[in-house]
N, C-alpha and C positions, 0 to 999 in steps of 0.2 A: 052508618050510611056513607057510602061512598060521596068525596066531594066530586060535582060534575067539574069545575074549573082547575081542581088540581089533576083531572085526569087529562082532562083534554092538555095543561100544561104539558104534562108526561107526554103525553103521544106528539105533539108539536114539537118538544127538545128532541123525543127520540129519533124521527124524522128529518130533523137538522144534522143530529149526527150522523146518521144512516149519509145523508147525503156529501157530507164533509169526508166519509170515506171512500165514496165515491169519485167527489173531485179529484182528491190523493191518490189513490188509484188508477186511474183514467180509466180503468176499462168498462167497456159494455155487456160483456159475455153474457148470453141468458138472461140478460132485463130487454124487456121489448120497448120499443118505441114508445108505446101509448103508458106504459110505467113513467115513465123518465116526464113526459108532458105533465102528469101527474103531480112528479115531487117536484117539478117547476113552479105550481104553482101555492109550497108553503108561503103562509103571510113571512111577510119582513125578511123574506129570504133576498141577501144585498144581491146588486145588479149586476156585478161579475159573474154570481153563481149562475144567476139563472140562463144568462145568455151562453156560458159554455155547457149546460143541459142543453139548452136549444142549436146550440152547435153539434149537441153530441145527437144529438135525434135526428139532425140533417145528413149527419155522415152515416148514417145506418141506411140510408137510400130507400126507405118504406114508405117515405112521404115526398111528393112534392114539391116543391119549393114555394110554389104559387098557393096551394093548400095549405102549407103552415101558416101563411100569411091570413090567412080568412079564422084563424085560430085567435079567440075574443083576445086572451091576455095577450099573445105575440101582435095581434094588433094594435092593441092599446099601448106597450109597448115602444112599438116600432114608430107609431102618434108621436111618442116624446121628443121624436129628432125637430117639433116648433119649439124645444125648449134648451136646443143645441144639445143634449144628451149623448158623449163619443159613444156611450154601449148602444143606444140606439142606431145612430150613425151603421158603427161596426155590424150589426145585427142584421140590419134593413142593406147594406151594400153585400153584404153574402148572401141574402135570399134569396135578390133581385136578379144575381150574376148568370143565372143558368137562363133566363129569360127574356133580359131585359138588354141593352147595347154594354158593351163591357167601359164605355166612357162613363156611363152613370152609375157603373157599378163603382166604379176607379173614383170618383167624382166623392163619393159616399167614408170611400177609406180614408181619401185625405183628409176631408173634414175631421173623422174620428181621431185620425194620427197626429194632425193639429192639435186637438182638446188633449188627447193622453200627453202629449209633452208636455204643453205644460201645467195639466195637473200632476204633471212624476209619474203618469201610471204605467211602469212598465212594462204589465205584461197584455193590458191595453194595445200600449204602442206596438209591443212586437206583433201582435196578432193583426192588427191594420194594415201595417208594414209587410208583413208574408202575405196577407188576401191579396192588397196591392200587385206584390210582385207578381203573383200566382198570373191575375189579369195581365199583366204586360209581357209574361210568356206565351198567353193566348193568343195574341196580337203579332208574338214573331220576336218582341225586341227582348231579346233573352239578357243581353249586358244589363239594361236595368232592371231586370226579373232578377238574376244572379246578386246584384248590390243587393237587395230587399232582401232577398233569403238571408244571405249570410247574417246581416245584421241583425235579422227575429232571431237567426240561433243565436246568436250570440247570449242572446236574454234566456228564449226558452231553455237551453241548456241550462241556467239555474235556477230559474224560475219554476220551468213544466206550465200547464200538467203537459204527461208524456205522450198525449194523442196531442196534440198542437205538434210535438216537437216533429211525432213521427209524418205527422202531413207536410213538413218541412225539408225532411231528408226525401219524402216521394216526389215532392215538386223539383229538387236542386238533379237528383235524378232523372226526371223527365226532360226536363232539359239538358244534361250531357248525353241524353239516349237521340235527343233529338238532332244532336250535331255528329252523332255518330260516334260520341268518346264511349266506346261501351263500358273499358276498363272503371273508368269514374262512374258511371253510370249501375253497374252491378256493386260498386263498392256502397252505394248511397242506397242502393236497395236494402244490400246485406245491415245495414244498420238499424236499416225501418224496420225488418223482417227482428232485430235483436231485440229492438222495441216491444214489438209484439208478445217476442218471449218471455221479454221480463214483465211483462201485465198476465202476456195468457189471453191475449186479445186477438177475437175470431176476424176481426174486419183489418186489423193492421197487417195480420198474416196473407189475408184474401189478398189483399193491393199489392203488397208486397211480393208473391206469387207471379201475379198479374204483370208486375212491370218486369220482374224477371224472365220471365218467360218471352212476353214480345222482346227483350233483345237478346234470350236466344234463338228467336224466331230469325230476326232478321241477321244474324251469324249463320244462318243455315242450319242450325244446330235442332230438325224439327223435333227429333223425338223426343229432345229435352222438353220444348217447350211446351209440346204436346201435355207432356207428365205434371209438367205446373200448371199448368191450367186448367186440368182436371184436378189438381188438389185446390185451385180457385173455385169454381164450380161448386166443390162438395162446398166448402167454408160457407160461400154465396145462398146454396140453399140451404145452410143451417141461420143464416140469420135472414132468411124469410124475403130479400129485398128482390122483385120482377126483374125491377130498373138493369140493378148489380149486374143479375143474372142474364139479362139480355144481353150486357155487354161483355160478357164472358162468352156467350155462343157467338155472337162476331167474332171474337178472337180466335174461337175454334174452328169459326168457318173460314177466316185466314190458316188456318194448318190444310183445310180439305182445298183450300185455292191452289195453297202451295203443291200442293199431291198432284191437281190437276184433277180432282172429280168438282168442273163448274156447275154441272146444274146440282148436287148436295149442296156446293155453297153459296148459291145464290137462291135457293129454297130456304136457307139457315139466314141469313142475312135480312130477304125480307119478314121475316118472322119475326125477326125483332129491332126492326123498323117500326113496327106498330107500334112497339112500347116510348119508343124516342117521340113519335109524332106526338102521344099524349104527356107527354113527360115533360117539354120542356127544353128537353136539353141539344140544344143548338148544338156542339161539337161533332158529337156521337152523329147526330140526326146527318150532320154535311156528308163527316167519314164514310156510314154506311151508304150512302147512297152513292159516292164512288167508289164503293165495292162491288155494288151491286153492277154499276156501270161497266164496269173494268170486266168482270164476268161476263152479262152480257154481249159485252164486244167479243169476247172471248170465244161465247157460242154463238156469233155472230147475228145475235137479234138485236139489231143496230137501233132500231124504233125506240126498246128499252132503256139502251147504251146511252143514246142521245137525251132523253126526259131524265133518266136519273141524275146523270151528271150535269144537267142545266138547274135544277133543284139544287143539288147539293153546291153548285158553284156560288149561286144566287144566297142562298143560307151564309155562306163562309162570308161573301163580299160583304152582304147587308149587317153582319155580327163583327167584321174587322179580325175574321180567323186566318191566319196566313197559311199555317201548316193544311187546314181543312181545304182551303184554296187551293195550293199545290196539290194537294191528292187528286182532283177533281179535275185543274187541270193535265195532269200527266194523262189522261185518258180522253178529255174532250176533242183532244187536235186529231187523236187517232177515230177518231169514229167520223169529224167531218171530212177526212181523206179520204175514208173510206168512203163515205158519200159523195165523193167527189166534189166538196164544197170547200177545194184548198183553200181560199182566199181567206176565209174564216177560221182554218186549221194553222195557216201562218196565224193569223192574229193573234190565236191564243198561244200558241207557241211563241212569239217574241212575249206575251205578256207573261206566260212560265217564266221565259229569262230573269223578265225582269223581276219578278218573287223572289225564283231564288237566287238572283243577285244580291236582293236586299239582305236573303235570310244567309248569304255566305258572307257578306260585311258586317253580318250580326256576330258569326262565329270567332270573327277575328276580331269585334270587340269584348266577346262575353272572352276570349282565351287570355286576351290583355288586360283587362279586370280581372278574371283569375289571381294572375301571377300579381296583381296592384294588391288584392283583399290578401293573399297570402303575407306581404311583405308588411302590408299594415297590420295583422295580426299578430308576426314577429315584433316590431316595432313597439305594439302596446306592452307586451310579454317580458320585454329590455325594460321599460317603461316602470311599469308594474315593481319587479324585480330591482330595480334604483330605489323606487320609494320605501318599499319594504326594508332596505339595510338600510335608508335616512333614516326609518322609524326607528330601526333598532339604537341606531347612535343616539337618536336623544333618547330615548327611552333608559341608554345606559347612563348618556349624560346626565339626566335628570337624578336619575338612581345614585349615582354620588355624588351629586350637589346635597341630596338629602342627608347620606349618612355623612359628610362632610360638616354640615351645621349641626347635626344632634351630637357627632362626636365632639365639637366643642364645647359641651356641657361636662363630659365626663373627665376622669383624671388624668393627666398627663399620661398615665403609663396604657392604660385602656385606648387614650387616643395615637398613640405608637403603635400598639397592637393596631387599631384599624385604617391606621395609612397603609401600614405593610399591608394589610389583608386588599386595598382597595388596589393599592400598585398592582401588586400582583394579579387579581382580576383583571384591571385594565390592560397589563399586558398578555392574558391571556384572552382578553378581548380582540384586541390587537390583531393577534395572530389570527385569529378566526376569520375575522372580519378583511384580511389580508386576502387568505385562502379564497373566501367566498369573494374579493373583488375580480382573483386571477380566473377564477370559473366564470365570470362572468363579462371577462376582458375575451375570454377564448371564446363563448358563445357568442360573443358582438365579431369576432374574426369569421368565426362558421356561416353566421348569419350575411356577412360582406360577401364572403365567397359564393354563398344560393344566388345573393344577391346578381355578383357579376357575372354565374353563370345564368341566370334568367334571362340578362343583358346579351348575353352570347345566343342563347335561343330565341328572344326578338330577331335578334341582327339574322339568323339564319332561317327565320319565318321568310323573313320580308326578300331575302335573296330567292328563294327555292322558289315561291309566290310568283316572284319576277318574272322567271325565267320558264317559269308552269302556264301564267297565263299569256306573255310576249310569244313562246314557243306558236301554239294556236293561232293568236293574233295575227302573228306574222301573214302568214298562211289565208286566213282569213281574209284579212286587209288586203292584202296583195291579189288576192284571183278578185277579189270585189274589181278592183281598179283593172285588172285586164277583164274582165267583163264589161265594164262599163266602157272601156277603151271597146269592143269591138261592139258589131254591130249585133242589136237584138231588136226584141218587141217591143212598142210603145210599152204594154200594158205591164212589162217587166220592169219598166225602170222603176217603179215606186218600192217592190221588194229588192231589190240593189241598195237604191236610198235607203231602206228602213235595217240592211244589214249594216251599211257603212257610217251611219248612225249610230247602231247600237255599237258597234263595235268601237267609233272614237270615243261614245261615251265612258264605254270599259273600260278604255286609256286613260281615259282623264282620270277616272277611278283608282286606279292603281298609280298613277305619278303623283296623283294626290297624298297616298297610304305613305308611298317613299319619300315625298319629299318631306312630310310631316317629321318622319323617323330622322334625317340628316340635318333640318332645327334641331329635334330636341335633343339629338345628338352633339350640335355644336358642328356640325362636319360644313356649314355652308358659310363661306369667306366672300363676300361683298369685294365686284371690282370696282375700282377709281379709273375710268379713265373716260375720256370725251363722246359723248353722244348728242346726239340732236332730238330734241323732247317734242317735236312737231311731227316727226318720223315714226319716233317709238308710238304715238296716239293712233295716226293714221295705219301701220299698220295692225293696232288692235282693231281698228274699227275695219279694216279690208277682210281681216281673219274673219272674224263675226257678222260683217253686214248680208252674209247668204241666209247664216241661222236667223236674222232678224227679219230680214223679206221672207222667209217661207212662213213666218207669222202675221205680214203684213204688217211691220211694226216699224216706227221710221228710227233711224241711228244717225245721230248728230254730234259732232263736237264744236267744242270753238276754245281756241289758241291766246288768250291777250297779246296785245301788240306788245307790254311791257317783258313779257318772259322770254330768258335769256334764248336765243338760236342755239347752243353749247352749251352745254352742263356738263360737270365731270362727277360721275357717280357711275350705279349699276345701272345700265339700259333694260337687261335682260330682265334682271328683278325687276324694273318697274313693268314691264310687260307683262309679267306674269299676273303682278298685283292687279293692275288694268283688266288684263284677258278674265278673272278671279270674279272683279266686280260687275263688269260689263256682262259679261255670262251670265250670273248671278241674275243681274236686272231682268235681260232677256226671258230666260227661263222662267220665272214670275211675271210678265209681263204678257196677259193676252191681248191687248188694243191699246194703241195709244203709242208714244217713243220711249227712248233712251239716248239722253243728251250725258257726253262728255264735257266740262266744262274747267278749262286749266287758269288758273291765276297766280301773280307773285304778289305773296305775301307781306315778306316785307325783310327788310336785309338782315341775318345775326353775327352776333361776334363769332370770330374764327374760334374760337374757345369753346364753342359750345357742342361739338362731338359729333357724330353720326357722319354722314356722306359728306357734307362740307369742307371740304379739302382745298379749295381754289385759293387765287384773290383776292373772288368776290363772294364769300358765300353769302347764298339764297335760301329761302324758304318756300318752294312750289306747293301751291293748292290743287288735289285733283278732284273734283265733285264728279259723282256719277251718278243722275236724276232717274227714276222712270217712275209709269205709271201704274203699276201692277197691284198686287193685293195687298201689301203694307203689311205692318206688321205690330202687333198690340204690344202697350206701351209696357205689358209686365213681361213679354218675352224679349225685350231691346238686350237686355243684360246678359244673357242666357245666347244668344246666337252666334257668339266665338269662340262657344265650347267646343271639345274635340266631339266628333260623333252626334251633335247636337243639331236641328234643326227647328225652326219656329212654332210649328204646329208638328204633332205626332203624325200626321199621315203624310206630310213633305214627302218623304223617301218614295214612297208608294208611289206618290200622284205625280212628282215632276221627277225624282230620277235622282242620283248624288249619293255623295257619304255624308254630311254635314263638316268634311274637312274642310271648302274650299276658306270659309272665313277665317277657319281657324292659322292655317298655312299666311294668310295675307296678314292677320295680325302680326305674326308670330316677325313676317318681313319687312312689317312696317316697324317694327320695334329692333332689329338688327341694323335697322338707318339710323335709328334714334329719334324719327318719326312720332307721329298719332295719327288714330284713325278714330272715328266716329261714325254716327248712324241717328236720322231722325225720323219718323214714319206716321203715315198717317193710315190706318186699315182702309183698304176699298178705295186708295185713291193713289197712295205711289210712296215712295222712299228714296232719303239721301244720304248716299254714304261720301263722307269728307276725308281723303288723304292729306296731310302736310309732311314733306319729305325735304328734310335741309340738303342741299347740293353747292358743289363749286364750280364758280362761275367765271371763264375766263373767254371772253370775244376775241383776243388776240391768240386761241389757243391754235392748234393745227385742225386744218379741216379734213371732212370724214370723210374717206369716198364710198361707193357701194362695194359692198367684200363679197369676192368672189375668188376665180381662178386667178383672173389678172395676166401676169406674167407666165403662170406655171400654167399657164390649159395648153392641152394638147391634144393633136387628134388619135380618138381614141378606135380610129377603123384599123379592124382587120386583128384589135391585140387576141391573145392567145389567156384565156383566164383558166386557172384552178379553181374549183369550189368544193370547199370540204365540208361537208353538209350532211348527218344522218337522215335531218327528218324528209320523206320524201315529198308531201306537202312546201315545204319552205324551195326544196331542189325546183320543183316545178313551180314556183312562183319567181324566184330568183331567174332561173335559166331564161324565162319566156321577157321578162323586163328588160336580161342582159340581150338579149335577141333584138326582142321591137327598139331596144333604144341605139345600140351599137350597129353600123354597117359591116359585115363581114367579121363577127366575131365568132370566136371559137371557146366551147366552155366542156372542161373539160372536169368527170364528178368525181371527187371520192367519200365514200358512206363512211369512213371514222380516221385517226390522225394518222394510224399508221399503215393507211392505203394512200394516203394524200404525200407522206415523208418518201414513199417508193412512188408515184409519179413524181413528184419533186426532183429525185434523184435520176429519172432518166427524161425528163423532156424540160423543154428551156418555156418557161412561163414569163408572161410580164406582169403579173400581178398573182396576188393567191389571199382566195375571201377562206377567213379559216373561221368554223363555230366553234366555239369553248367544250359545250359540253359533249363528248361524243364517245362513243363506247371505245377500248380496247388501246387506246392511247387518246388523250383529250387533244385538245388546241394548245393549250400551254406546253404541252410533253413535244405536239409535235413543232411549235417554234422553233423550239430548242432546239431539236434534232436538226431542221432544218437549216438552220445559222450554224452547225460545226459543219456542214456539207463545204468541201471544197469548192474553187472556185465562184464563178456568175450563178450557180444554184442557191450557194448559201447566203446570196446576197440579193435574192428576191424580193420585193416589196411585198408585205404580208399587211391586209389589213382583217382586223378583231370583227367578225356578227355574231353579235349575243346577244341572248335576250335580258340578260343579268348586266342591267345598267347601273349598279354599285359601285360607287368611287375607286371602291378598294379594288375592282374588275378592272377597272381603268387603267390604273397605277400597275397593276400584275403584269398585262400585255403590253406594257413600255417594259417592264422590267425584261421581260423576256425574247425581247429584239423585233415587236409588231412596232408596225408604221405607223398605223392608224386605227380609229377606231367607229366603227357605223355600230349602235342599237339596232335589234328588232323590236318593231314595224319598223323597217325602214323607208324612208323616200326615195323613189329614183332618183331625185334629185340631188340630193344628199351624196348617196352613194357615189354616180358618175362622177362629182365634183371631187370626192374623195379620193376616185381611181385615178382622176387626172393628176392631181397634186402627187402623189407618190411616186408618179411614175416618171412624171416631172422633173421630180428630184433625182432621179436614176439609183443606180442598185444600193441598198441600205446601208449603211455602216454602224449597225448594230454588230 
């Protein structure tokens, strides 16, 4: 008679096994969903297994996410997270994600990733760690989506299993697809798609297809893409998933968009719209209905156009989708133009800017963490490789300390024999050990040299950046201000404002990026010399008090009578710091002021470094109060990071990179300073400067700097402007007009049309641009300083939009007078022309 309990044993081990080949494995092929629910639910099956069963049954797309949840075990389960439980935690944050706000999804992972650190459990932690990042790609902020990835592979790579790994390589993928790197981008596919081969895994190849394909979709490349995404398709209906497969016919009905037959895909589109509506899944559901939008406008049933893309916008904003946002709005502005309801077609059009402003200062941080996780991986790899030949030496060490004492037991002539034998190892240890340090001296040299040239490709981001986004600016900037200078509509002036606006904020934006780079470069040298600290306040507060009143917000300082009239430090820097915090305040600040408030501290020894150079050295207090939203007491520590901002939606809702604190730290610490921060949420914040300075009453007084001596009247001069972009020409030419009486300006489109005007007509000044086709600005200096006579002794002043030190330094070297940035100031400028000309013909 058969035993009932040894049988039942039998089938419960064989069942464990079955499933342990499983996990090993990773793959799903031909086991269906409701199998796998199944062997989830052996007794005493540990809590890891079963939660990546139930992970594997989520990525088959047959179910739900809200459905599994109503599933008794995965409910009961998922209960565990009252008893802190990370598998729980992890379980219940990947459910929730497709339905639920991605903060609570996020909110779930950290918790888990807490518990697996420090239980050790690594592959816990990497899986919390990648869901994580997964959410903060959806969100837009790729730099800290990118950290997370790298760091699960790091584990999954040894760990597994190899469906984890390959969800890791789709996600680091989706993100270079999403910045446009396609090269990175198909290489991180070709991996997942390797993945797949080496399991035989129908869903890894489907995805893997799928991401291929959309970028060579959007390379123009259709009929490729076309091809993989019918080989998505098939794989999609061999594993049975609607969801899968609806979102594969969107992607084919982006091939029939591209073709240009709208109504196929906008038939194809809403068809599987239905499934997203019941499904759940917030992304897809935004996407498709700005597809369908963008098609409708297309067949111009604007009715449609309008409802779709007000859905889908409303989905991305309420879910914190940024890419699904952008989709939605690239097509919203165009459908209310088309209704003639500009005012709201601007709207969301400056609100586009500002998305993908955010999402291209994300680009330049996910590029810059790139090259950080690359250099830190080499690093460990040196790392690594040091330990491993320490291990070996004592290991050898050891090794003859032993036969060193056992050979003292044996006879004299036995213990001759094994000195020699131990010598001789040791020095053929020696030699090995020699070999393998000079391979490893050469790899720390190879590694220097990525290094310094990663350094060379920062420095030549930030210049190219420069002069990419100054070029437009200029242009921008500049007709704002002759608009605004002539006469128009009342009802015009608010879009002027809202250009001139956006556009200084872009400024600030990118002076932010550069100055940050010339800290940590070392490139900024603090001056010493006499300034007046009542002056430097007031005009921070004249610069800011317009942005403060268009808030209704009052700006106050106050001066102590004790603080010196004269300090000898950096004026400018503190201005900067000042304009950094004061701004700052503003900007968080909806009701209520922002008080400056200056104090002396109290006197220090000349010995103690920073600005303090005088007599008298001082210690200046600058408090900057206001009453704005504050800031909770676990983010105080966190707000001087680079890229960093208090709350995640900062960026979004008020504007910035999260440099400006970082930049004023970095300046208060170059004084030899401190800076501080106290805050109270919902009622206001105080940040504290103390900056040491030298103090001398008796020093020389300041006057206002201006022309002075050198102004001169600038009617009637005769200018060169050598200028390709024709944007920049017409902005330039109409300022040199309205500002000069009786001027003459005379154009040339690149250096060596400017080098032959030069040479046949007599100029009194000449505005040269650097970058310029067919001979530059620097080639053509040149040329023009060997020109005989009052030609090659024309004052030349430098406009570029590549405001880099080393730009600066170049055009002295090459016999320019001066030097104006774009955006330039009129102001600026005419002071500029007057000074040079001033001075009479150059003697460069």
């Amino acid at each position: 008679m058969i035993d009932v309990n040894w049988l039942l044993l039998m089938l419960r081990g064989s069942a464990l096994l079955f499933l342990g080949c499983l996990l090993n494995m990773g793959t799903l092929e031909a086991r269906s969903a409701d199998s796998l629910l199944v062997r989830a639910e052996v007794p005493d099956l540990p809590a890891k297994d079963r939660v990546l069963i139930w992970r594997a049954v989520q990525r088959t797309g047959l179910y739900y996410n809200d459905s599994l949840l109503v599933v008794p075990s995965i409910k009961a389960f998922v209960h565990d997270t009252i008893n802190d439980n990370a598998w729980s935690w992890l379980l219940y944050g990947g459910l929730i994600g497709s339905f639920s706000t991605l903060e609570r999804s996020n909110a779930c992972m950290e918790r888990a990733s807490m518990i697996f650190m420090k239980q050790g459990e690594e592959l816990g932690y990497a899986l919390a760690v990648a869901d994580k990042a997964k959410g903060y790609s959806l969100k837009g902020e790729q730099a800290i989506a990118l950290n997370g990835l790298f760091k699960a592979l790091s584990i999954l790579e040894r760990t597994g299993p190899i469906m984890e790994e390959a969800e890791v390589w789709r996600a680091l993928a989706f993100i270079f697809r999403y910045q446009m790197n396609f090269p990175k981008a198909l290489e991180y596919y070709g991996k997942m798609i390797a993945l797949g081969d080496s399991l035989g895994e129908l869903s890894i190849w489907m995805n893997g297809y799928r991401g291929e394909a959309g970028v060579r979709l959007e390379q123009g490349r259709i009929r490729e893409a076309e091809e993989l995404y019918h080989k998505a398709l098939e794989l999609s209906e061999r594993l049975g998933s609607d969801r899968v497969t609806a979102m594969v016919h969107v992607e084919l009905a982006n091939i029939r968009f591209e073709q240009g037959d709208m109504a196929m895909a906008r038939e194809r589109y809403r068809e599987a719209l239905k499934f997203f509506e019941d499904g759940n899944s917030d992304s897809w559901l935004s996407y498709t209905h700005s597809r369908i939008a963008d098609a409708s406008l297309r067949m111009n049933d604007l009715s449609a156009a309008l409802d779709h893309g007000e859905r889908g916008l409303a989905i991305a904003v309420q879910k914190g989708l940024l890419k699904e946002a952008l989709d939605n709005l690239i097509v919203l502005p165009k459908v209310y133009a088309t209704l003639g309801r500009f005012g709201e077609a601007l709207d969301l059009s400056l609100r586009y800017e500002a998305y993908r402003d955010s999402m291209r200062n994300d680009v330049t941080a996910t590029e810059l963490t790139r090259l950080e996780i690359g250099q830190e991986q080499v690093k460990d790899s040196l790392l690594r490789e040091e330990k491993r030949i320490q291990d070996e030496l004592r290991f050898e060490a050891n090794v003859a300390k032993a036969k060193q004492q056992r050979n003292i037991f044996l006879f004299i002539g036995l213990c001759v024999l094994v000195l020699v034998g131990g010598l001789w190892t040791r020095l053929r240890f020696t030699r090995r050990v020699g070999k393998e340090m000079i391979a490893a001296n050469q790899l720390i040299e190879k590694e220097l040299i990525r290094a310094e040239s990663s350094e060379k490709v920062k420095d030549q981001f930030l210049a190219n950046m420069s002069h990419e986004i100054r070029t437009p600016m200029n242009a921008i900037m500049g007709m704002t201000s002759i608009l605004k200078r002539n006469e128009r509509l009342p009802e015009q002036e608010k879009y002027l404002d809202a250009i001139s606006q956006s556009s200084s904020n872009l400024l600030v934006i990118l002076n932010d990026i550069l100055d940050l780079g010339k800290i940590e470069d070392g490139k900024v040298e603090l001056e010493h010399l006499p300034f007046e600290v009542r002056a430097a306040v007031i005009n921070v507060v004249d610069i800011l008090r317009f942005k403060a009143e268009e808030k209704g917000l009052i700006l106050e300082f106050s001066v102590d009578g004790s603080v010196p009239h004269i300090v000898i430090g950096d004026g400018t820097r503190l201005g900067q710091i000042l304009l950094n915090l004061v701004g700052n305040a503003i900007k968080f600040t909806e009701k209520g002021s922002v008080c400056i408030e200056v104090i002396k501290v109290e006197d220090v020894a000349t010995s103690s470094g920073g600005e303090g150079s005088g007599d008298d050295p001082v210690r200046l207090c600058f408090k900057v109060r206001d009453t704005g939203i504050g800031i909770r007491t676990d983010r105080l520590g966190s707000i001087f990071e680079e890229f960093t901002q208090a709350y995640s939606d900062t960026t979004r809702k008020y504007g910035g990179t999260g440099l400006g604190l970082t930049i004023t730290k970095r300046l208060v610490g170059l004084h030899g300073g401190e800076i501080s921060v106290s805050s109270i949420p919902g009622e206001g914040s105080t940040f504290t400067v103390i900056l040491p300075y030298g103090c001398s009453e008796d020093g020389p007084t300041l006057n206002d700097e201006g022309l002075g001596s050198t102004a001169v009247d600038l009617n009637g001069v005769r200018i060169l402007l050598a200028e390709d972009n024709e944007f920049n020409v017409m902005v330039a030419t109409d300022e040199l007009q309205d500002a000069i009486p009786n001027v003459k300006v005379d154009v040339a489109i690149n250096g060596r049309m400017a080098l032959e005007m030069a040479t046949t007509n007599e100029y009194d000044v000449v505005l040269m641009d650097i970058q310029m086709p067919e001979m530059n600005g620097f080639e053509a200096t040149q040329e023009i300083r060997r020109l005989p006579g009052k030609a090659g002794k024309v004052p030349i002043i430098a406009m570029t939009a590549n405001v880099l030190k080393s730009e600066v330094i170049r055009s002295q070297e090459v016999g320019m007078d001066g030097f104006v940035p774009k955006p330039f100031e009129r102001k600026d400028l005419l002071e500029k022309m007057a000074m040079v000309i001033a001075r009479g013909p150059s003697a460069s």
